[in-house]
N, C-alpha and C positions, 0 to 999 in steps of 0.2 A: 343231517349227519355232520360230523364236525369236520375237520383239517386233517385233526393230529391221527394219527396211525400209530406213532411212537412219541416217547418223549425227547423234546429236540428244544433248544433253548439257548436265548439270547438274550442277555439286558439292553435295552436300550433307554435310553434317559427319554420319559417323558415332559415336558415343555404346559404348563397350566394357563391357562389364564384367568384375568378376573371378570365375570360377564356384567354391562351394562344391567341395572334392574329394572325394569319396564314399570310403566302405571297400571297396570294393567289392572290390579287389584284392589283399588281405588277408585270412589266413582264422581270422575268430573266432567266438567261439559263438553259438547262436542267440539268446541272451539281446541279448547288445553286436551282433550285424547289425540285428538288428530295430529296438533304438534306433538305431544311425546311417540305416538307412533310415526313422524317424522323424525325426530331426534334417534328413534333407536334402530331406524333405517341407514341413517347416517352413519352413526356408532360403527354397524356393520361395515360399512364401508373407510371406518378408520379416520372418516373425516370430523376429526374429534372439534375444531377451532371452529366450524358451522353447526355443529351440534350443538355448541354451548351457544353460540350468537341466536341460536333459534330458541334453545329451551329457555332463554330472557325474553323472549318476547308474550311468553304466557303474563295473562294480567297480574298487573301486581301484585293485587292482595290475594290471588290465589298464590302465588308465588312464596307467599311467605310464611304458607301451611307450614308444618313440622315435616307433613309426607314427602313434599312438593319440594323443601329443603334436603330431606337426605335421598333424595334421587337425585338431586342434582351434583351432592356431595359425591353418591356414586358415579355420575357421569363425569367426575373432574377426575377421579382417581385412574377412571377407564383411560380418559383424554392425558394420565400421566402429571397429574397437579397432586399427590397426595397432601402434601401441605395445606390447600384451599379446603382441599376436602375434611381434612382432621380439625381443622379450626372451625367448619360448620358444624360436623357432630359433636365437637368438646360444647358448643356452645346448645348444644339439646340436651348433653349429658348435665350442664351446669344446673338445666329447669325441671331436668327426669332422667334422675340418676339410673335407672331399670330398664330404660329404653333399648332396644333390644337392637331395633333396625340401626340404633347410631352406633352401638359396640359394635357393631357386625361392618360399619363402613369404618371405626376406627380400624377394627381387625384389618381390613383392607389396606387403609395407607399405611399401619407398620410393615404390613406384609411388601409392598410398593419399595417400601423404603428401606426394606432391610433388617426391619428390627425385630427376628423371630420371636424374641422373650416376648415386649409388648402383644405381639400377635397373638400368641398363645394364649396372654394373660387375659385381653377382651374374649377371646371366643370360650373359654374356661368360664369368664366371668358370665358369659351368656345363657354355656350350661347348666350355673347355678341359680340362674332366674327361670329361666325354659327348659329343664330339664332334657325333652325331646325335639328340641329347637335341630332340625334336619341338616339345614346350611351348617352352624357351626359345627356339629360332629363331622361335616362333609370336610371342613376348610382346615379341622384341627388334623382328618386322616392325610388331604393333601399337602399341607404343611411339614407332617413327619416323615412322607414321601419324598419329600425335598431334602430331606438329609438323611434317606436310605435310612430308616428308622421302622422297618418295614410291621415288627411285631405292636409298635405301637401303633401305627395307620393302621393296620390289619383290626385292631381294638375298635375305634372310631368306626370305619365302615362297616362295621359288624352293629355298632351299638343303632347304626341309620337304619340298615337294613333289618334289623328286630325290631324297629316304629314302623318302617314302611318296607317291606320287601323288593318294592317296584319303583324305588325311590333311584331317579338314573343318574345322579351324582353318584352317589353310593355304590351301584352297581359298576360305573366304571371303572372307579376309586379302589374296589374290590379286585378287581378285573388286574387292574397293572400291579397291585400287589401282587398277585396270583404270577403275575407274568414276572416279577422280579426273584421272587423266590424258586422259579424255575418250575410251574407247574403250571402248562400252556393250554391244557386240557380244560382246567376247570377256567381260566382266564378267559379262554372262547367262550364256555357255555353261559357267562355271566353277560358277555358282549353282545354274542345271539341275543339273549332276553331281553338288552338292551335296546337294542336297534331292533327286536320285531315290538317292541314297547314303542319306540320312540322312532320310527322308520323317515322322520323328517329333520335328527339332529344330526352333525356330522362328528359330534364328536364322540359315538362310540366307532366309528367306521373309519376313525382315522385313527385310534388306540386299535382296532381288529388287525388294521395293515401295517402296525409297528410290531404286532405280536407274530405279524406271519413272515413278514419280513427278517426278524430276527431269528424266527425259526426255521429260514432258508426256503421262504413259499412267495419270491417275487410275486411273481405273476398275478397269485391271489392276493399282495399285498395292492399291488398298480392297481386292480379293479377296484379294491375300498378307497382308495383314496381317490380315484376316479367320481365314486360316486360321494368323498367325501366333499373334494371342491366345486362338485354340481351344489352339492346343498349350503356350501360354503365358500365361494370365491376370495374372498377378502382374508383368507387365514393365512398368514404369513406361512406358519411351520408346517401346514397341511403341502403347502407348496416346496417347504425345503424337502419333505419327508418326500414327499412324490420326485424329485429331483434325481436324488439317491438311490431310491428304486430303478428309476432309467438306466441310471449309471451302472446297477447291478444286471442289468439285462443286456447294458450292453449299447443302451440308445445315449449317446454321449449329445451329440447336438439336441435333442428332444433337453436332453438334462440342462442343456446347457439354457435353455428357452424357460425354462420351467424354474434357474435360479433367477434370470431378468424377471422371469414375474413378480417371486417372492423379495426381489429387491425394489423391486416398487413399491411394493406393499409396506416394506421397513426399510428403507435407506439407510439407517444403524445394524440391520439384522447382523450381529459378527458372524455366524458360524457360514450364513449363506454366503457372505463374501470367501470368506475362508474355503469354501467349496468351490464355486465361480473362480476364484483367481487359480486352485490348483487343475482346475478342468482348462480352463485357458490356458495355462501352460503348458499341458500337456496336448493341447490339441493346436496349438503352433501360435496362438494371438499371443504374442508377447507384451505388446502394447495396452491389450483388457488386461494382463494378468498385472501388470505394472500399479495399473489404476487401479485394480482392487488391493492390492500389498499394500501401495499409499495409503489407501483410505483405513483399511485395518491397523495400520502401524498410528493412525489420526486417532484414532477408534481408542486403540490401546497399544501405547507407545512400548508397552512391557513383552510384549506378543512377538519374538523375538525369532518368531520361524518364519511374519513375513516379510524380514528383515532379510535373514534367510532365501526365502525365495526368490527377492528381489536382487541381493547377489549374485544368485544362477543365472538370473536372468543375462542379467549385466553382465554377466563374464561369459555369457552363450554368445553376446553381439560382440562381442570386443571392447565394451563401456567399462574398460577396466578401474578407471579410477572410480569411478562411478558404484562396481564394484568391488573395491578396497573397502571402501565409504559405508555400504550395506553390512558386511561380514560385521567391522570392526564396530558398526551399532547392535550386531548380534551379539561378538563376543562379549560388548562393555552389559549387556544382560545377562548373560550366561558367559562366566570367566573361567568356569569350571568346562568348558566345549572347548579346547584346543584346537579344535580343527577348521573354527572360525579363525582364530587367528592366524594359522596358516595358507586360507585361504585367501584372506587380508593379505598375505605376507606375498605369497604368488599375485595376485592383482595388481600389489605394489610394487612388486619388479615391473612388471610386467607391463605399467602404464609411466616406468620411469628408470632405473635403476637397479643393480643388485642390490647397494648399499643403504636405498633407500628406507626400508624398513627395520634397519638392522638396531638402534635405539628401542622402539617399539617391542621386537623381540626379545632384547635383551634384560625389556620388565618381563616379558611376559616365562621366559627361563630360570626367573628367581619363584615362580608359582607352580611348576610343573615340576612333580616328580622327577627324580633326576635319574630313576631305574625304569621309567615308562617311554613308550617307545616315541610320545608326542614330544619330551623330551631331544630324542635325539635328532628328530624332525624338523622341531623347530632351534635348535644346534645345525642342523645343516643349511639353513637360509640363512642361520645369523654368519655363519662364518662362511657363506658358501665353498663351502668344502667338507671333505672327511662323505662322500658318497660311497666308499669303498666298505665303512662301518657301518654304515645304514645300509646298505646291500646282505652285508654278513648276517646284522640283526632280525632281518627279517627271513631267511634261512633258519632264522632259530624260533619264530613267533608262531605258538600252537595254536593263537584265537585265529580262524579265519578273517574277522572282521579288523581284525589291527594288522591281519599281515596284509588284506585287499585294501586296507590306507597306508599304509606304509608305502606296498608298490606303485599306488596313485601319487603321490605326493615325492618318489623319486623320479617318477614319469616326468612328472611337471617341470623337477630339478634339472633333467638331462636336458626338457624341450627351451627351457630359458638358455641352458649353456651352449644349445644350436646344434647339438645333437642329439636330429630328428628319428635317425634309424632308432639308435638304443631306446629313445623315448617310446616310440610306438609299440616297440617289443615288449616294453613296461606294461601300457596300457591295454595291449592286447592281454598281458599278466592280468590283470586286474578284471577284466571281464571274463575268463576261465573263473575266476573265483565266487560270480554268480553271488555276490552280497548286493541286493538289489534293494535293498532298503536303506542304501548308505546314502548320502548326499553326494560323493565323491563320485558311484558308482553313475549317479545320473549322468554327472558332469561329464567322465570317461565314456559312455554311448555317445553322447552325442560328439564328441571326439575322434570318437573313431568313425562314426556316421561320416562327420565333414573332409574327413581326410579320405574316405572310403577306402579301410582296410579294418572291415569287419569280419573275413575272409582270413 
């Protein structure tokens, strides 16, 4: 019997990857099976630079089959070379132009590399030689899945599953469409067939525990994925995915155990850093949380919240300049967020002067609305002064979330001019207002935490 009871529904973005293709179906000596089932033991284990050192050691002239060649094309693409790879199979394609396995590894390095159109165009090209050729209708469904394209993937997994019903690309392929279009029901029943088909892959048991997960079924999502990383240890997103589940149960250090794994796994992984550094922050390491911002901000210098984050941090210790230096790498990404800049602009008092930022502000008041309340906000740091118009304005401000920044950011104003009573009276303003998704709002708990007049 299944989960669902009612219809209950979440998207979650699925994560693909492209699997190593084994020799398996080819028949060589025991010398070269044994290395390729060493190589793809490896593969597993992500240690792609020993894979490839091992899969050169098969003999030569076996090596220089056409088979032997685009398995290894796949294994460079797996190891992240799609380049190496695509110059192997153009050079099969140049002596057999129909060849099937080599479109199917070029598919692969566009796909690697970016280049959907190309992508499409070899595995299209495939279907027109092999009509029922299972991979490519498999890779063109998950392709379209990739950019939420759902009526065409839905086409593709459908045209697999009319060749082979029990074909378990296809059926999982089916499965997370089913689960994107918001019908969780039949997305299980496809997953079941799967996983009692296939009871040794983990990858219908880790798309099971993203369906139940988003359908608000913890507990039975942490089991599948339990038993997805028993059958699959090395899977990076199996471990991000399991991560977040903890976190939704409530087990934060498990969580927090659970992204150290998955960053071993991928040292680049962005989204687990991005996880890790906000679970560190919240649970007091300031110092991990720093080092994963760093490395995200390394990652992708455009990523502009853990710039962001890294400011909080910095202005939670007192690293004010430090945290002038974070906001204003925020704001110079996002110049439309005023509230970066005035966070800058407090920081920069704060690690030195009133005056000090007042240049700075005064580009950044030729950009802002002159009727908008950040406007007046950032007017009151440039001149400091006219607090008594910014007090009034916000008596008049009906969004909650710009009148609970307004009173944070007078807060601030009082506490720089050294008076602490009014200040706090502000701040305690600002948590009555319970906007708990503001950046502001963080900053203001633990403000009052440290002062301890949360009372």
């Amino acid at each position: 019997m299944g989960i669902f009871r009612k219809t209950v529904f979440c998207i979650v973005l699925a994560c693909g990857t492209i699997p190593f293709i084994s020799g398996q179906d080819q028949q060589y000596d025991n010398v070269t099976q044994e290395i390729l089932t060493e190589v793809s033991q490896l593969m597993a284990r992500r240690e792609f630079s020993a894979a490839l050192t091992l899969f050169d050691t098969i003999n030569a002239t076996i090596i220089q089959t056409t088979a032997l060649q685009l398995l290894r094309a796949n294994l460079l693409n797996s190891a992240g070379r799609p380049a190496d790879a695509h110059a192997i199979a153009s050079g099969v394609i140049s002596r057999d132009a129909n060849n099937v396995d080599a479109l199917l590894v070029l598919a692969s390095s566009a796909a690697i590399l970016g280049r959907d159109r190309d992508q499409r165009g070899f595995l299209e090209q495939v279907i027109r030689i092999d009509p029922r050729n299972l991979k490519a209708h498999c890779d063109l469904g998950y392709a379209a899945l990739h950019t939420r394209s759902l009526q065409i993937a839905s086409g593709h997994f459908d045209r697999a599953l009319a060749i082979d019903p029990d074909y378990p690309e296809a059926m999982v392929g089916r499965a997370i469409v089913y689960r994107y279009a918001g019908d969780p029901r039949r997305s299980e029943q496809l997953l079941n067939r799967a996983i009692q088909n296939n009871p040794e892959w983990a990858t219908p048991f880790h798309e099971r525990a993203r369906l139940y997960r988003g359908a608000g079924f913890p507990e039975d999502s942490l089991a599948d994925l339990d038993r997805a990383k028993r059958l699959n240890p090395y899977d990076h997103w199996i471990s991000v995915d399991r991560a977040m589940t903890l976190v939704d149960l409530g087990q934060r250090p498990q969580a927090l155990e659970e992204l150290d794994h998955a960053i071993v796994l991928d040292p680049n992984g962005f989204l687990a850093r991005v996880y890790r550094a906000g679970l560190r922050d919240e649970m007091g390491d300031f110092d991990g949380a720093v080092e994963d911002y760093e490395v995200l901000l390394r990652l992708r210098p455009d990523y502009y919240f853990a710039a962001e984050g890294l400011g909080i941090i910095f202005m939670k210790t007192g690293r004010y300049t430090e945290a002038r230096d974070s906001f204003l790498a925020a704001y110079r990404q996002a110049p439309r967020e005023f509230r970066y800049a005035l966070l800058a602009a407090v920081c920069w008092i704060k690690a030195g002067r009133p005056a000090d930022p007042r240049q700075f502000l005064a580009q950044v008041l030729r950009t802002a609305p002159r009727d908008s309340a950040e406007w007046t906000l950032l007017r009151l740091f440039h001149d400091f002064s006219g607090d008594s118009d910014a007090v009034a304005r916000v008596s008049r401000e009906q969004n909650l979330d710009t009148r609970a920044m307004m009173l944070f950011y007078i807060a601030q104003f009082y506490d720089i001019r050294g008076n602490t009573t009014l200040a706090n009276n502000f701040f305690l303003q600002v948590k009555e207002m319970n906007r708990a998704g503001m950046i502001e709002w963080k900053i203001n708990e633990w403000i009052l935490a440290q002062r301890d007049i949360l009372n």
